[in-house]
gemmi code that builds the backbone of each chain (N, CA, C; Angstrom):
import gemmi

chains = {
    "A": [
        ("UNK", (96.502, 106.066, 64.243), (97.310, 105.073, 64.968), (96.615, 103.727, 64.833)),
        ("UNK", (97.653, 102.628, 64.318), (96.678, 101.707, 64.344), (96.316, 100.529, 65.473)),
        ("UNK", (95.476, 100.115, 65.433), (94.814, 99.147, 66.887), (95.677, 98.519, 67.700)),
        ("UNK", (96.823, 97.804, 66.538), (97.999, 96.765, 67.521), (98.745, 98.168, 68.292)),
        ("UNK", (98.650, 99.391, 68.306), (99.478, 100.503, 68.579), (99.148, 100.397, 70.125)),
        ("UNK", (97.643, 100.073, 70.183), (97.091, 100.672, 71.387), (96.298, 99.550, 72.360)),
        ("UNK", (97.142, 99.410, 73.660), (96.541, 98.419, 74.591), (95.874, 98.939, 75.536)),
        ("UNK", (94.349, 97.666, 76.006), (93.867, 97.962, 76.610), (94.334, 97.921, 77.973)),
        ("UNK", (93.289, 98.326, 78.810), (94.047, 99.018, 80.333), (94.361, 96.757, 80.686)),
        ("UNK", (93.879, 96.500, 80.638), (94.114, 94.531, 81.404), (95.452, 94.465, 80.514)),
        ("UNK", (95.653, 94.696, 79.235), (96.396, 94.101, 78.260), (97.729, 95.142, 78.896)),
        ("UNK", (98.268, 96.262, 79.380), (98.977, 97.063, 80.125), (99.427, 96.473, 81.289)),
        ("UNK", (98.028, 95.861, 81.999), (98.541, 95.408, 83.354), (99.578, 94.063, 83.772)),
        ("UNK", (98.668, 93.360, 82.390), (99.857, 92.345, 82.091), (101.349, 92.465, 81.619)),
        ("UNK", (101.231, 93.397, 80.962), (102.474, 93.650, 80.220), (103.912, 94.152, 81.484)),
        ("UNK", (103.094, 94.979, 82.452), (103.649, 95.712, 83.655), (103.680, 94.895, 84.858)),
        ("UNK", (103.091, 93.491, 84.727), (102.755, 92.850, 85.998), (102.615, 94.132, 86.797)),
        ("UNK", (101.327, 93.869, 86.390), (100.463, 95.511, 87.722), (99.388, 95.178, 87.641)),
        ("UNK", (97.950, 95.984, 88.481), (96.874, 95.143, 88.539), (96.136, 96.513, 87.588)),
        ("UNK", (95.414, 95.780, 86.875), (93.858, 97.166, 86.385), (94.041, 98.501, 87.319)),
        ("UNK", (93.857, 98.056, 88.168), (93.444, 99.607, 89.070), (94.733, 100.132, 89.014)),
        ("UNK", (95.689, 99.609, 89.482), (97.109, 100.805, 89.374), (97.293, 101.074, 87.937)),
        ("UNK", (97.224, 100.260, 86.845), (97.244, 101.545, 85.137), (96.382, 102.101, 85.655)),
        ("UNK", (95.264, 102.208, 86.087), (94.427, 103.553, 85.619), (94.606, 104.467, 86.702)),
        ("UNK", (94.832, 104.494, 87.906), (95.919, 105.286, 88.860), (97.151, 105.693, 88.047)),
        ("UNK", (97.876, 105.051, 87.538), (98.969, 105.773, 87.049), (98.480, 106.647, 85.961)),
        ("UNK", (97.597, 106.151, 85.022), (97.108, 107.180, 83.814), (95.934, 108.645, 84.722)),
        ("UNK", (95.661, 108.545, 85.555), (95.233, 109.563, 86.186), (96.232, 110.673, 86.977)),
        ("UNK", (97.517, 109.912, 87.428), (98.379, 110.714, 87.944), (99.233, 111.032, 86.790)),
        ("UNK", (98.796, 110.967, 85.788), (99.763, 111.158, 84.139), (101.738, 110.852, 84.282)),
        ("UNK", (101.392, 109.272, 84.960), (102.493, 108.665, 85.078), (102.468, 107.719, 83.837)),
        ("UNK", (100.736, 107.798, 83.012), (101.264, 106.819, 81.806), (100.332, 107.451, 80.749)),
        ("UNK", (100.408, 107.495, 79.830), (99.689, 108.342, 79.013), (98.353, 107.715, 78.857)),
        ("UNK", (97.630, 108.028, 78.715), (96.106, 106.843, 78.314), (95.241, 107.957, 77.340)),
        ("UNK", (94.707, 107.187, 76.166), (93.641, 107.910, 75.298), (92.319, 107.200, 75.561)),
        ("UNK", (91.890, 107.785, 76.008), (90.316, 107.785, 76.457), (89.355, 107.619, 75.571)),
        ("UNK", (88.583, 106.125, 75.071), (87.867, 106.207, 73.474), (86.534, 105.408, 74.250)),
        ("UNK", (85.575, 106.429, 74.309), (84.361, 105.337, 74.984), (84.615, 105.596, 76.537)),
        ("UNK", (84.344, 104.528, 77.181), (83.759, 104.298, 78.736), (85.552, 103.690, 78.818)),
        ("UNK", (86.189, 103.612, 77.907), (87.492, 102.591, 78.682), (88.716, 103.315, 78.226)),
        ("UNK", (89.930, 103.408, 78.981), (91.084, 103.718, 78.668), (92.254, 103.086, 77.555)),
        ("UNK", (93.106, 103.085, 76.399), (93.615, 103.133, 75.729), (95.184, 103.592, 76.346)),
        ("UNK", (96.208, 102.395, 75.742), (97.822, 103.044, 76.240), (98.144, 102.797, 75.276)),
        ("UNK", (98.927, 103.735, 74.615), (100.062, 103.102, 73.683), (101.093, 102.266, 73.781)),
        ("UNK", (101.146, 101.131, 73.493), (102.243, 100.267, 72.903), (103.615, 100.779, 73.477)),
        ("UNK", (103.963, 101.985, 72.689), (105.124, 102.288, 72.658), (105.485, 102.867, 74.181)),
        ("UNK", (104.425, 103.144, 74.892), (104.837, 103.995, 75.910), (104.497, 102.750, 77.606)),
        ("UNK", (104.267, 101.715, 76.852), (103.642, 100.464, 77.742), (105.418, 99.809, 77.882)),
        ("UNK", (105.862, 99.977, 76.648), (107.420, 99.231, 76.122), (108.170, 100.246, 77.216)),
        ("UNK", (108.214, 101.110, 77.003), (109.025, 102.361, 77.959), (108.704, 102.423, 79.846)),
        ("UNK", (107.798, 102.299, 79.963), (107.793, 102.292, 81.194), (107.713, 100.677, 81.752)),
        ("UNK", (107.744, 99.868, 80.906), (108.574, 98.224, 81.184), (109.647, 98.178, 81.497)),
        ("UNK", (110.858, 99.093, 80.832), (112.086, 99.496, 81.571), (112.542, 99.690, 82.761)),
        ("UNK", (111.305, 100.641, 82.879), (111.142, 101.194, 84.210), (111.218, 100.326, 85.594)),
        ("UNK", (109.644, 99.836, 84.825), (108.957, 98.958, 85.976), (109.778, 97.555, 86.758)),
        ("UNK", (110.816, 97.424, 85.685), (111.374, 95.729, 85.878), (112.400, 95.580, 86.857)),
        ("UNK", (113.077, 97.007, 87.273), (113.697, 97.369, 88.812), (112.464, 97.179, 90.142)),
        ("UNK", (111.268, 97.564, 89.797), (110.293, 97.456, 91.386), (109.193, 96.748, 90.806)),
        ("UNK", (109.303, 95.443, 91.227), (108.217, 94.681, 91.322), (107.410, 94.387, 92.176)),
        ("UNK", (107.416, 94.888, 93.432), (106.152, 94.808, 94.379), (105.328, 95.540, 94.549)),
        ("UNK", (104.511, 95.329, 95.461), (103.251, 96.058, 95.121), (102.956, 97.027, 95.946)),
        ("UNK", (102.005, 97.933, 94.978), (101.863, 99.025, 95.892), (100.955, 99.370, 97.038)),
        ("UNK", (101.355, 100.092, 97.819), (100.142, 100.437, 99.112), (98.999, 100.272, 98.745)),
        ("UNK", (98.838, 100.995, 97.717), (97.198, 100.718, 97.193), (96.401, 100.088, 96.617)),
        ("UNK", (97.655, 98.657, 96.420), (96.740, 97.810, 95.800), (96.089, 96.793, 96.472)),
        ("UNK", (95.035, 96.407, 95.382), (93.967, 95.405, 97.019), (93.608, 94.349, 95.470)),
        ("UNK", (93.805, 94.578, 94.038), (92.949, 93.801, 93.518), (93.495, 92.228, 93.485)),
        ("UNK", (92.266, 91.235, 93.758), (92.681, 89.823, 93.492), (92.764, 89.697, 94.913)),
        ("UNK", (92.892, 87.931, 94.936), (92.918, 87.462, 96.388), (94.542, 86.706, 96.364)),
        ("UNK", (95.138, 86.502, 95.196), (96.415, 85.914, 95.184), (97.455, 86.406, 96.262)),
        ("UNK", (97.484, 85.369, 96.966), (98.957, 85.860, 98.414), (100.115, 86.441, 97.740)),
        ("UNK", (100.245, 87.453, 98.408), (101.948, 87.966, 98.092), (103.021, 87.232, 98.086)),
        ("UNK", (103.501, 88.002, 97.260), (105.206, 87.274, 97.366), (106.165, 87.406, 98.371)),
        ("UNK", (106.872, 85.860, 98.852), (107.815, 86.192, 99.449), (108.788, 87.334, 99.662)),
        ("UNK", (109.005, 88.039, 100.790), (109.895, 88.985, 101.432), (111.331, 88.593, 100.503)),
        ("UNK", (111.880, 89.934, 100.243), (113.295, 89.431, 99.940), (113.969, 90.099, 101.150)),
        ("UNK", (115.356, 88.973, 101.394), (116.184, 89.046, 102.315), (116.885, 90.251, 102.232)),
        ("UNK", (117.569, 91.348, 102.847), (118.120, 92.004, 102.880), (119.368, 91.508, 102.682)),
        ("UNK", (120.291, 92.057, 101.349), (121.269, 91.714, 101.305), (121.533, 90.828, 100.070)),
        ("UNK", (120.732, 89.880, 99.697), (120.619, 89.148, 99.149), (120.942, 89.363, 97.101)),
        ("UNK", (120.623, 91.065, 97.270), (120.822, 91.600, 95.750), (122.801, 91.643, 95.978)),
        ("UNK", (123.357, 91.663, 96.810), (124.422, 91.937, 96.935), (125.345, 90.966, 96.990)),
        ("UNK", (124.846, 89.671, 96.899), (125.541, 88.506, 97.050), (126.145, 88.247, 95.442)),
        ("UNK", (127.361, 87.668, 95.211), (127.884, 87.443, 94.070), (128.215, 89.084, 93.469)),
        ("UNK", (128.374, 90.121, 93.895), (128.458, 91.353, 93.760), (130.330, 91.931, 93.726)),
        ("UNK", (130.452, 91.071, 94.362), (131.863, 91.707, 94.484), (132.840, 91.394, 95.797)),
        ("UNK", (133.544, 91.149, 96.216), (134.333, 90.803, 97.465), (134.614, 92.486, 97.890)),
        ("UNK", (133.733, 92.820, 98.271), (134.343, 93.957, 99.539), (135.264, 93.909, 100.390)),
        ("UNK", (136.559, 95.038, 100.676), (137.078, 94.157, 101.672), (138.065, 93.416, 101.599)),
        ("UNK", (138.295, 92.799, 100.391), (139.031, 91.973, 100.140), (140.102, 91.912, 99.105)),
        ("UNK", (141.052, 93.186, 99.420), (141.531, 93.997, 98.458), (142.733, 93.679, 97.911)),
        ("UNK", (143.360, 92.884, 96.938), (144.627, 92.046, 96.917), (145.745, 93.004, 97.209)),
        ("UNK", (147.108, 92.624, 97.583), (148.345, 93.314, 97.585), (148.744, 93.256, 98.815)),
    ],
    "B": [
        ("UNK", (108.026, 79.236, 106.482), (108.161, 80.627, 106.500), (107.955, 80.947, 107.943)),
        ("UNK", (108.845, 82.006, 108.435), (109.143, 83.101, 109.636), (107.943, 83.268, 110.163)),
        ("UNK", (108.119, 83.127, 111.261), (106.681, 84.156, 111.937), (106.498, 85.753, 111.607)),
        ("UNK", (107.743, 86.481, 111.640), (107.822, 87.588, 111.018), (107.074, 87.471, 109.671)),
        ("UNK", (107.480, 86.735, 108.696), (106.737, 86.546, 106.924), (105.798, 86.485, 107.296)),
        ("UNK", (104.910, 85.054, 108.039), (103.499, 85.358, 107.975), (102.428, 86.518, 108.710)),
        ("UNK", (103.189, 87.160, 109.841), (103.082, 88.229, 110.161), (102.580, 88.872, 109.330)),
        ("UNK", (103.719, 89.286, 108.634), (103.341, 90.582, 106.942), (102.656, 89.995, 106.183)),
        ("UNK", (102.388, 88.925, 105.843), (101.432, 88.484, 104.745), (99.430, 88.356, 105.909)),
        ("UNK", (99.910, 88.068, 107.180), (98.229, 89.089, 107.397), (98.174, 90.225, 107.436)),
        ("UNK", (99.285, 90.929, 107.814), (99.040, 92.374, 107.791), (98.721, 92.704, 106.425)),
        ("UNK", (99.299, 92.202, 105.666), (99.066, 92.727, 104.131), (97.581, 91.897, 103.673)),
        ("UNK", (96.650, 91.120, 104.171), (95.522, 90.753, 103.643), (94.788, 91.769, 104.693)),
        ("UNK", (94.870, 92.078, 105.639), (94.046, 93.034, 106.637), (94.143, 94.404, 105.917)),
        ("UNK", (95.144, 94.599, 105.168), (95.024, 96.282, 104.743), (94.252, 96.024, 103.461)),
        ("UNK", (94.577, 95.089, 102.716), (93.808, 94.828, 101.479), (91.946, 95.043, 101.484)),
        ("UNK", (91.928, 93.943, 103.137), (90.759, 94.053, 102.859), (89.961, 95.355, 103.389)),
        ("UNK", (90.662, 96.183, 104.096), (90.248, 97.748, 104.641), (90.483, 98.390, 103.721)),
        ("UNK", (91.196, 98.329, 102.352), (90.896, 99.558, 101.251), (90.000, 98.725, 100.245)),
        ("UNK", (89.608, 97.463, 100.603), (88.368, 97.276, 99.536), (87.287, 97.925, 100.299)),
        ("UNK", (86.892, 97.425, 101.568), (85.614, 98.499, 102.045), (85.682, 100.022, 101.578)),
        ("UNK", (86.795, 100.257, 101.460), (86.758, 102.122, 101.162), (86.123, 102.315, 99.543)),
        ("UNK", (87.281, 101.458, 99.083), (86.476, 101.228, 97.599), (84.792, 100.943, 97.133)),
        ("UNK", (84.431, 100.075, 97.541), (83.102, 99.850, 97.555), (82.001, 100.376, 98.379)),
        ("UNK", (82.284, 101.461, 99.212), (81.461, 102.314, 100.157), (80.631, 103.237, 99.671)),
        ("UNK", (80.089, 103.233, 99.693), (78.843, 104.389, 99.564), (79.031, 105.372, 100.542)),
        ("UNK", (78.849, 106.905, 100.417), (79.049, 107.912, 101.418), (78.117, 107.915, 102.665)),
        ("UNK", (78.326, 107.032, 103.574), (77.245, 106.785, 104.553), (78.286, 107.037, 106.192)),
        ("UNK", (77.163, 106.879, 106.797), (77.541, 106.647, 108.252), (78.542, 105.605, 109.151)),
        ("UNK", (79.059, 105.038, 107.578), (80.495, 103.868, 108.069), (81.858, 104.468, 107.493)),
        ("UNK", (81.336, 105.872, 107.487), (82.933, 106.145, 106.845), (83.757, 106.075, 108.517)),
        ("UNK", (83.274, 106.675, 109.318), (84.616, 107.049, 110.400), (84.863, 105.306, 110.666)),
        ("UNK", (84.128, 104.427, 110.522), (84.433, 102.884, 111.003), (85.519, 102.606, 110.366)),
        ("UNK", (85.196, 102.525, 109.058), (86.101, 102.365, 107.770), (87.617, 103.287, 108.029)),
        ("UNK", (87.668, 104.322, 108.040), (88.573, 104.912, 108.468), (89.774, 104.348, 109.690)),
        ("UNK", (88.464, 103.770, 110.207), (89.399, 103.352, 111.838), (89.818, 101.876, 111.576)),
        ("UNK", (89.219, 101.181, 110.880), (89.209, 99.779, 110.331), (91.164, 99.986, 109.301)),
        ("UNK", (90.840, 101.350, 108.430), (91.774, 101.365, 107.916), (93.295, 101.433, 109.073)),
        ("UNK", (92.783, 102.567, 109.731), (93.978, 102.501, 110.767), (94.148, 101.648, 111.682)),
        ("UNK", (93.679, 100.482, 112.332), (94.315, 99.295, 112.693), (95.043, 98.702, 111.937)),
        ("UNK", (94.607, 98.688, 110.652), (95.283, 97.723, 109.463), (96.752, 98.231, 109.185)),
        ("UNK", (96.870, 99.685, 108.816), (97.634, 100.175, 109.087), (98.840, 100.048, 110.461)),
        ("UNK", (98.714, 99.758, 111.407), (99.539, 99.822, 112.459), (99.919, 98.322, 112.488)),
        ("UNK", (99.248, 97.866, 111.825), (99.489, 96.670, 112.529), (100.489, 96.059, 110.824)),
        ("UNK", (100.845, 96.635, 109.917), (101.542, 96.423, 108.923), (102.668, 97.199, 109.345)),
        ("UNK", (102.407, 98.333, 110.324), (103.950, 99.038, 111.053), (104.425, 97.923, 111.665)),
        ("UNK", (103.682, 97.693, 112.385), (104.270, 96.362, 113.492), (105.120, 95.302, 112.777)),
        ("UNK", (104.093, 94.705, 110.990), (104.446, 93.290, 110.878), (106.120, 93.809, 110.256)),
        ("UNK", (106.193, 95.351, 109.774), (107.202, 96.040, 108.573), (108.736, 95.636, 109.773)),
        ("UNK", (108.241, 96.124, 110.993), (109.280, 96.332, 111.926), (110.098, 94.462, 112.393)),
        ("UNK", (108.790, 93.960, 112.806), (109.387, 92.426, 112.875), (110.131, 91.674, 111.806)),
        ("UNK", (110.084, 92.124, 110.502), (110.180, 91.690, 109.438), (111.544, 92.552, 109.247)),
        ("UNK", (111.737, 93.402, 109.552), (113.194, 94.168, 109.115), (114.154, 93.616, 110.178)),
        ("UNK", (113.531, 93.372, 111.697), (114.688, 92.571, 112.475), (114.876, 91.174, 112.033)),
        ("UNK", (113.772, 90.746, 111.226), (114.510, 89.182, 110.889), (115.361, 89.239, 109.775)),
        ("UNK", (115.482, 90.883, 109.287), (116.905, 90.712, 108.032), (115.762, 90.608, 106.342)),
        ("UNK", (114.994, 91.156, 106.763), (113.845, 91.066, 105.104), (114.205, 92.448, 104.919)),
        ("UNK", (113.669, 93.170, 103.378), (114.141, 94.021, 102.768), (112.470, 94.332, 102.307)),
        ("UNK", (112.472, 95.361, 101.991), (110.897, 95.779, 101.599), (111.178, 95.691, 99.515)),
        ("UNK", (110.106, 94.664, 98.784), (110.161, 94.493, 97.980), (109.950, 96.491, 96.757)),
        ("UNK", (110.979, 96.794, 96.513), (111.002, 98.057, 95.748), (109.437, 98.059, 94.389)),
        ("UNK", (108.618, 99.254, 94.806), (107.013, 99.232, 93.948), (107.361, 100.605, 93.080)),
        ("UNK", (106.352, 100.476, 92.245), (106.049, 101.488, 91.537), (105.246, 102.357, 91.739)),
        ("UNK", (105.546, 103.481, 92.048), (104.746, 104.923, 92.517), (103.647, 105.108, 91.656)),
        ("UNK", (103.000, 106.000, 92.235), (102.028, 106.997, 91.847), (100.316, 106.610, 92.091)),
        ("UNK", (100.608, 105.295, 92.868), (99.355, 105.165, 92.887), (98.652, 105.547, 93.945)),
        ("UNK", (97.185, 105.594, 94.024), (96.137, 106.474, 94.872), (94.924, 105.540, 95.485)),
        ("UNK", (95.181, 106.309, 96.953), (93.879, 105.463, 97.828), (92.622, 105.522, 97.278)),
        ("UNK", (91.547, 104.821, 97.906), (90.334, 104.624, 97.348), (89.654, 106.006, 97.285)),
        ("UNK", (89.218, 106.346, 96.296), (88.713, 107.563, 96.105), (88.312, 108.892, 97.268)),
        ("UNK", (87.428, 107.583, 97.978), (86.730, 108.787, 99.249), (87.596, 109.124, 100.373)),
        ("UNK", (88.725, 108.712, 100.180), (89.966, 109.235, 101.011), (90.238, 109.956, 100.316)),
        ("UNK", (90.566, 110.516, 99.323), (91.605, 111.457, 98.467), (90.730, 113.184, 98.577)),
        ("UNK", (91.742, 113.845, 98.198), (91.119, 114.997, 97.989), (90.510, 115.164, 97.283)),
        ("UNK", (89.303, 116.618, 96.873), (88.333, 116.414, 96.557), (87.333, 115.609, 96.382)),
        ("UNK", (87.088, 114.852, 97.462), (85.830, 113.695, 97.128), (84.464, 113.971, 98.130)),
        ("UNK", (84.998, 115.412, 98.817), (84.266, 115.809, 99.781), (84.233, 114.856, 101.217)),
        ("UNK", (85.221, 114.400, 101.380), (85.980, 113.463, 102.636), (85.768, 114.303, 103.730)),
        ("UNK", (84.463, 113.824, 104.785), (84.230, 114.481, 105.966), (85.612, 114.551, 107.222)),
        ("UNK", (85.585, 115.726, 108.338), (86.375, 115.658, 109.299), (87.242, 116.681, 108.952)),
        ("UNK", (88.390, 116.842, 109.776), (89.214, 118.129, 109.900), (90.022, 118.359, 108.508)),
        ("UNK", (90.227, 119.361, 108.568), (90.850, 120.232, 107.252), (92.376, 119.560, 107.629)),
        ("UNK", (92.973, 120.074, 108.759), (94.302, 119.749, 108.918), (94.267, 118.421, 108.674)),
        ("UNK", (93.506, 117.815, 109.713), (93.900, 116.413, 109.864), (93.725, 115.498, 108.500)),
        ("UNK", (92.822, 115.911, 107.656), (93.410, 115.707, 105.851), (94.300, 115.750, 105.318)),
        ("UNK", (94.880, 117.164, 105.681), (96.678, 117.496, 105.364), (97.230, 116.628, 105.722)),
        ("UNK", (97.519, 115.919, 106.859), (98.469, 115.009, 107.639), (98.456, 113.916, 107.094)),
        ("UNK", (96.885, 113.200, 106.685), (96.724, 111.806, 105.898), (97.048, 111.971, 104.734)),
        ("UNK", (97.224, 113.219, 103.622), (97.519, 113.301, 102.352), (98.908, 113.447, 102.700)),
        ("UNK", (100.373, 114.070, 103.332), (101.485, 113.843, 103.715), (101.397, 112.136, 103.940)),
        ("UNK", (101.145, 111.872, 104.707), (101.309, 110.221, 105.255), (101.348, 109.574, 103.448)),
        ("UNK", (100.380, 110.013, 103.381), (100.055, 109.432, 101.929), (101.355, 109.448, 100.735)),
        ("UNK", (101.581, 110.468, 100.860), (102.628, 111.046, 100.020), (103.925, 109.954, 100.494)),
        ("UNK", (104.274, 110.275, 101.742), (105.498, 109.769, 102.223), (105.677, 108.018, 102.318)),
        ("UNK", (104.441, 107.591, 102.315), (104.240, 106.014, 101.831), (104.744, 105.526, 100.998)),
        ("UNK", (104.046, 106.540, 99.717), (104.185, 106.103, 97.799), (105.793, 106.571, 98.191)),
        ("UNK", (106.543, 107.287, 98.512), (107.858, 107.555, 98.480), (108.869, 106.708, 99.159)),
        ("UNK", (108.505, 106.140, 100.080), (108.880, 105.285, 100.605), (108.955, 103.662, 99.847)),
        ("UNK", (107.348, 103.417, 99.671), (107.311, 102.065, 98.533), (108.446, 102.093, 97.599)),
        ("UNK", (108.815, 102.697, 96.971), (109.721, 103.101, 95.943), (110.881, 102.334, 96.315)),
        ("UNK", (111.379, 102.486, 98.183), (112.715, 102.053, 97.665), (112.631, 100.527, 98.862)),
        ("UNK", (113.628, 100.023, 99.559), (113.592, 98.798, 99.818), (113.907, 99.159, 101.206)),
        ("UNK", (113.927, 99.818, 102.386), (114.433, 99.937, 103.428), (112.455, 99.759, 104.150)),
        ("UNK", (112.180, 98.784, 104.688), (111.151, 98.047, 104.941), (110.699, 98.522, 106.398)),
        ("UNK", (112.216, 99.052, 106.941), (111.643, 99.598, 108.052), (111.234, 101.423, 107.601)),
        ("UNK", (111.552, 102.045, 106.811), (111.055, 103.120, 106.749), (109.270, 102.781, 106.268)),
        ("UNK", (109.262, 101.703, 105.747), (107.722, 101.989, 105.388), (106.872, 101.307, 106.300)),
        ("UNK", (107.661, 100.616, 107.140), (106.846, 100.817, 108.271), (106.251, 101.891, 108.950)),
        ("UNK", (107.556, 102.344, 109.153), (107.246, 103.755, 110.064), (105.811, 104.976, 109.490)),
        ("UNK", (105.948, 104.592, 107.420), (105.232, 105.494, 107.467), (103.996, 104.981, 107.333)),
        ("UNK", (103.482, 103.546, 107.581), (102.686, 102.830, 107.741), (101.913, 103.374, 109.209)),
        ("UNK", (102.671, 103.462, 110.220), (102.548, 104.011, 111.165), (102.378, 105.420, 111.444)),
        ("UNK", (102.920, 106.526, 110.484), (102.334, 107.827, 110.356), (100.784, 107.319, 110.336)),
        ("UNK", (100.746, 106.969, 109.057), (99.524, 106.786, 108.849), (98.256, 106.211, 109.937)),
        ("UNK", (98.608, 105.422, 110.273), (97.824, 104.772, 111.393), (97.285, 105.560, 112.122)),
        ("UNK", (98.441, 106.479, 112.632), (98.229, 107.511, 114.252), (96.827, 108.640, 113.501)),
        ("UNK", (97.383, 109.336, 111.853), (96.626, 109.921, 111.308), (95.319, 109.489, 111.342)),
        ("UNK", (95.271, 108.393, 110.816), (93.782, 107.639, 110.166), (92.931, 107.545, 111.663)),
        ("UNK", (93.859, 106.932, 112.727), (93.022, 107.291, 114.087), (92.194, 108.263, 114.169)),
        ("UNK", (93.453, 109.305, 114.655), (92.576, 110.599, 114.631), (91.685, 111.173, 114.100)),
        ("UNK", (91.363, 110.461, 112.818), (90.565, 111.539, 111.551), (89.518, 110.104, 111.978)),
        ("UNK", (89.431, 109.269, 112.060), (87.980, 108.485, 112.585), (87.418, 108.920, 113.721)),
        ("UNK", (88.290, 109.196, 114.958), (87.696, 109.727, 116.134), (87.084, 110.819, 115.530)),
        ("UNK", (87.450, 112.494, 114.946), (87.045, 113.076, 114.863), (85.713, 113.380, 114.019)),
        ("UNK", (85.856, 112.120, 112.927), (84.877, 111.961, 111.998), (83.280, 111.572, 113.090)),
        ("UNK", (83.919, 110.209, 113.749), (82.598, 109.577, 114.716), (82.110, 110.722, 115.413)),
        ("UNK", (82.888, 111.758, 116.156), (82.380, 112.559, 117.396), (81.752, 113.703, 116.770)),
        ("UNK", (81.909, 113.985, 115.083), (80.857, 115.004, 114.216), (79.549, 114.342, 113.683)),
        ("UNK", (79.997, 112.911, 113.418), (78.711, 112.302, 112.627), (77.817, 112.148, 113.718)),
        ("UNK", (77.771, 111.908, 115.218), (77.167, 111.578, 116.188), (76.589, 113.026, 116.839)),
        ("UNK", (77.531, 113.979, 117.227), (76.775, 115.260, 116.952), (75.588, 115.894, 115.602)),
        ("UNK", (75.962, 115.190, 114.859), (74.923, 115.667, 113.678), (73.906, 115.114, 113.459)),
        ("UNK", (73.439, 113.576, 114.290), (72.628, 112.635, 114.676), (72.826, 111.778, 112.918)),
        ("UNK", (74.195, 111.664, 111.981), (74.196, 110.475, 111.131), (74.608, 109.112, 111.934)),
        ("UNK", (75.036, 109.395, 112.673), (75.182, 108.333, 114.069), (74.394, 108.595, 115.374)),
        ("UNK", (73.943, 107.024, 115.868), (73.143, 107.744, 116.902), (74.657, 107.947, 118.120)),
        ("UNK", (73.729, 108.874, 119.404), (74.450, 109.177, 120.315), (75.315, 108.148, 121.051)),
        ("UNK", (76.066, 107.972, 121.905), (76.880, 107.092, 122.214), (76.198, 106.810, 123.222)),
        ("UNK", (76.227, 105.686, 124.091), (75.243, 105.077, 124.969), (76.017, 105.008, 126.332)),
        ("UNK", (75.492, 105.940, 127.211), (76.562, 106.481, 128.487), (76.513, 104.689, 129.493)),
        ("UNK", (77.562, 104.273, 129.715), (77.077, 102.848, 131.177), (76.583, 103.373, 131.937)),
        ("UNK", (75.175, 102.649, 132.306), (74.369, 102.796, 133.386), (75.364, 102.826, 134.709)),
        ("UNK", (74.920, 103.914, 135.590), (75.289, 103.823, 137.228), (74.136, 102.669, 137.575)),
        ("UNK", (75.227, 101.593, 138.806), (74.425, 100.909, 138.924), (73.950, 101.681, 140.729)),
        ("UNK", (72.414, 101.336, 141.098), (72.165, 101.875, 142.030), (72.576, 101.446, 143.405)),
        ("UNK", (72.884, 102.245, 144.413), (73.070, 101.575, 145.923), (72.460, 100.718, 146.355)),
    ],
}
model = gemmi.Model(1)
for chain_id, residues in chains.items():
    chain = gemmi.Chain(chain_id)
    for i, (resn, *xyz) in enumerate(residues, 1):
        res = gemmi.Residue()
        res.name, res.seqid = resn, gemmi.SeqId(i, " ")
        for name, pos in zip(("N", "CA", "C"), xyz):
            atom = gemmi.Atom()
            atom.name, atom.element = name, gemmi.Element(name[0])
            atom.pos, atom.b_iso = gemmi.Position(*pos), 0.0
            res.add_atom(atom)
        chain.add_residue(res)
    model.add_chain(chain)
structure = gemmi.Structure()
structure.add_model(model)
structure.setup_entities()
């Protein structure tokens, strides 16, 4: 496999907007595949692309994350995914 | 921003900074602190989850699977009750399941499992480590005399 195939665990986290510690939580709960070469973890490319799919529905963060001092993101409003959605309700005839 | 928002944004730097102590701990005589440190932090993110769902906020939808700081988890040889492990690994469970979706007051609530858990398992942790003299004894208030 060649090198551009395979990202490192930072180069993942970016890709996932996720922090270091959750890839390697997820590659321990074999929620992401990781090849292990040396002292550091390895993801494939292809499987970094696949669970980007995933990831781009839940972007906040998880219970367990603590890394970095950057403030969280604003709360979203309830409701707010639903706006421009459709007139409920409002049924012609 | 809401008093509710900034609410959740200390609650959410108070839990942050109670699972970095867990993280960086050494197996010593501050685990039941740490523990209990965790469960204030905890309750008090029930609290900010609950104010924050009556002002009409939505819990931002996360990605599962991730895991507390090591010396909480199973197998790490995590002192204190057998059950009361069970209950924090459920809590645990029902969190990451919860994060998942956007109803802000359920993860409160299990913010608050957790809390009541993490209590208990510090009390019980302090009242073994202090029997075993890794803590000293608790220091009774003097009677004052007639």
């Amino acid at each position: 496999m060649a090198d551009s195939e395979l990202l490192t665990v930072s180069q993942a986290a970016e890709a996932l907007s996720a922090s270091s510690q959750t890839i390697r939580n997820w590659i321990r709960a074999d929620r992401l595949p990781g090849v292990r070469i040396g002292n550091r973890f390895l993801i494939p490319r292809a499987e970094v692309e696949r669970l980007r799919g995933d990831v781009s529905a839940a972007r906040g963060e998880s219970p367990w994350d603590f890394d970095g001092d950057e403030p969280g993101e604003p709360l979203p409003r309830a409701g707010d995914r639903q706006q421009g959605a459709g007139a409920e309700g409002m049924l012609g005839g | 921003m809401t008093d509710s928002e900034q609410a959740f944004q200390e609650a959410r730097g108070a839990w942050r900074a109670a699972l970095q102590d867990h993280v960086l701990a050494q197996p010593d005589a501050g685990f039941s602190a740490r523990i209990a440190n965790l469960a204030a932090a905890a309750t008090q993110r029930a609290e900010a989850c609950e104010a924050a769902y009556a002002d009409g906020f939505e819990w931002p939808a996360a990605r599962g699977g991730a895991k507390p700081p090591f010396e909480l988890q199973p197998g790490s040889g995590r002192r204190g009750p057998a059950e009361l492990w069970a209950r924090f690994d459920e809590a645990v469970a029902e969190l990451d399941r919860v994060s998942e979706g956007r109803s802000i007051r359920a993860v409160g609530r299990a913010y608050a499992e957790l809390g009541e858990v993490a209590l208990r398992l510090a009390e019980a942790v302090e009242r073994a480590d202090r029997a075993s003299g890794l803590l000293p004894a608790a220091t009774r208030p003097r009677r004052r005399s007639a």
